[in-house]
C-alpha positions as CSV (number, residue, x, y, z in Angstrom):
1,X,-33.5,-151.6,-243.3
2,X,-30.6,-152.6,-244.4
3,X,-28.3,-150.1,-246.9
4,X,-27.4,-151.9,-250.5
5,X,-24.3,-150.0,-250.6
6,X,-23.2,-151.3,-247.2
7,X,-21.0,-154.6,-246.7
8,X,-22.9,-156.3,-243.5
9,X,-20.3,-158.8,-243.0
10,X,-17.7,-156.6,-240.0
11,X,-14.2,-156.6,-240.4
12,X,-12.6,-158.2,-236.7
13,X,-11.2,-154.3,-236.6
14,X,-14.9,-153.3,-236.8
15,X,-16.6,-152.1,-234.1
16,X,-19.2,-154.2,-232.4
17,X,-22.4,-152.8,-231.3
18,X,-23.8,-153.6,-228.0
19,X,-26.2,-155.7,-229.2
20,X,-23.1,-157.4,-230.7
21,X,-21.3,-157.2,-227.6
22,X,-24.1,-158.8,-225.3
23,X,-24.4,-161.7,-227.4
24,X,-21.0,-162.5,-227.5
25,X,-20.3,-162.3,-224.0
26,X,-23.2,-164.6,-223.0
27,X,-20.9,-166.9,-225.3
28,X,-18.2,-166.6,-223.0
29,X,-17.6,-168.0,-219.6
30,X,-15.4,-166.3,-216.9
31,X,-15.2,-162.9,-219.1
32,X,-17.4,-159.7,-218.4
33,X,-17.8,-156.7,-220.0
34,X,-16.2,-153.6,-218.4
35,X,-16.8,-150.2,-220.0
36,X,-15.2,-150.9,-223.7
37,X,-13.0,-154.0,-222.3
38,X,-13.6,-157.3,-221.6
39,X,-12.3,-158.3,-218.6
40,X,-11.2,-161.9,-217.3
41,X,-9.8,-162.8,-213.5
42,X,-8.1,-165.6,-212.7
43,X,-6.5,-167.2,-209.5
44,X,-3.4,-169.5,-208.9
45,X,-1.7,-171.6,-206.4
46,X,1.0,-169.3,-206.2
47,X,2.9,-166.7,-208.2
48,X,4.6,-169.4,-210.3
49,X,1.8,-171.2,-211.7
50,X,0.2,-167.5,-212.0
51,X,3.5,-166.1,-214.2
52,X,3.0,-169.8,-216.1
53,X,-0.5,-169.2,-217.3
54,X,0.5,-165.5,-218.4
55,X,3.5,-167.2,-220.6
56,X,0.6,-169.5,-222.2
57,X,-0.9,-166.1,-223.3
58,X,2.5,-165.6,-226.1
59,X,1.7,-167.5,-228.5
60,X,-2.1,-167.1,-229.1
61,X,-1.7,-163.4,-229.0
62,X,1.1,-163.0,-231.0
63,X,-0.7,-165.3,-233.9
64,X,-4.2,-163.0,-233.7
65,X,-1.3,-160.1,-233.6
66,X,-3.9,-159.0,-230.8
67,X,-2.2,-158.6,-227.2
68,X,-4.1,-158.1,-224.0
69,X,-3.3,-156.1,-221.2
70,X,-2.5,-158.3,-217.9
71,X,-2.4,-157.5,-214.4
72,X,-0.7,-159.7,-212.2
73,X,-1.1,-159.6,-208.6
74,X,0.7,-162.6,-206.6
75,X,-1.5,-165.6,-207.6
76,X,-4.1,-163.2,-209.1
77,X,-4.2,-162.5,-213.3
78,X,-6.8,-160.3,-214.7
79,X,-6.9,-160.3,-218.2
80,X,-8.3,-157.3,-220.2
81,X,-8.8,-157.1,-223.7
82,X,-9.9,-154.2,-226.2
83,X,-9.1,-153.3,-230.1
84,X,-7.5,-149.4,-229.1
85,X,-7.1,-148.5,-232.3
86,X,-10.7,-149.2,-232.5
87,X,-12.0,-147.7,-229.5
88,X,-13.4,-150.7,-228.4
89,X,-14.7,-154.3,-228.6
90,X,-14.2,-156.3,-232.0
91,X,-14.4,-159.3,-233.3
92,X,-10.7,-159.5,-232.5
93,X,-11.2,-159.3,-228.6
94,X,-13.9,-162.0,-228.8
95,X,-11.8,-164.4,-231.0
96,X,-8.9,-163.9,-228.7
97,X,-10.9,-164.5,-225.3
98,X,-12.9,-167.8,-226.3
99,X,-8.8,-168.8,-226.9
100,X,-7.9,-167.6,-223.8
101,X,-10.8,-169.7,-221.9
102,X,-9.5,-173.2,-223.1
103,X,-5.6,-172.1,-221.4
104,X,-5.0,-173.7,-218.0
């Protein structure tokens, strides 16, 4: 039953249930949900064309002001994002991946 008092629209800083969380990650191809992050791997031809995909990450995460945390092993990029001043996934993270999907 929804409270009267209660705005039901979330804030992207809000907290998403997991409910929430399950329906957007179906949404999402290539990401999983790990623990309070959603997690992405990718692989490259080589470490150059690894490095080049991580410099396509700039600009979209300095426009959501939202940055992910990146691993980068050789031709290997694993992409995790989560809302840490949150404690967890938002609508942020979501909005952020499905950009990060269309990079090549």
């Amino acid at each position: 039953m929804p409270h009267s008092s209660q705005n039901t629209k979330k804030n992207m800083a809000d907290l998403l249930n997991k409910t929430e969380i399950q329906e957007r990650a179906s949404q999402l191809s290539g990401w999983t949900v790990e623990g309070k992050q959603l997690q992405c791997t990718r692989l490259f031809k080589d470490f150059i064309e690894a490095i080049a995909f991580v410099n396509k990450l700039v600009a979209p995460s300095e426009a959501a002001g939202h940055h992910p945390d990146i691993k980068i092993s050789y031709n290997k990029v694993t992409v995790n994002l989560t809302t840490h001043d949150a404690g967890g996934l938002t609508e942020k993270d979501f909005a952020l991946a499905q950009e990060i999907s269309t990079l090549h």
